[in-house]
C-alpha angles and dihedrals in degrees: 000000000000119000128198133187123198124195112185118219102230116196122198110197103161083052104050103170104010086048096063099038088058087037089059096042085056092055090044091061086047105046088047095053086044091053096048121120080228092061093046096055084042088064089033096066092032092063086058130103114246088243087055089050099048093051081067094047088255127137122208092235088042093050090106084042099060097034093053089042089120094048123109108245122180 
């Protein structure tokens, strides 16, 4: 399985300034969920076969699920 990502160069140029500080915020919260262990894990079990994934009780829609378990949901 092949996976892209695309991330889209935005240019602000009514904005000047203002325009590239949002802009790199922007990147920032990017860069740091792409750098997750979370994330990691996310794109670990996605590369897996659903054979592979069923030998550890996953299935391919539950993979978040089961990633983000400890997390606190409301």
């Amino acid at each position: 399985m092949a996976l892209t990502s695309v991330h889209p160069t935005v240019s602000f140029p009514v904005l000047g300034a203002a325009g590239r500080f949002f802009a790199a915020i922007g990147k920032g919260l990017i860069s740091m969920g792409e750098n997750s262990s979370r994330y990691r894990q996310i794109q670990a079990l996605q590369t897996l076969s659903d054979a592979e994934l069923a030998e550890r009780g996953i299935e391919r829609e539950n993979i978040i699920r089961v990633v983000y378990a400890d997390a606190y949901w409301m």
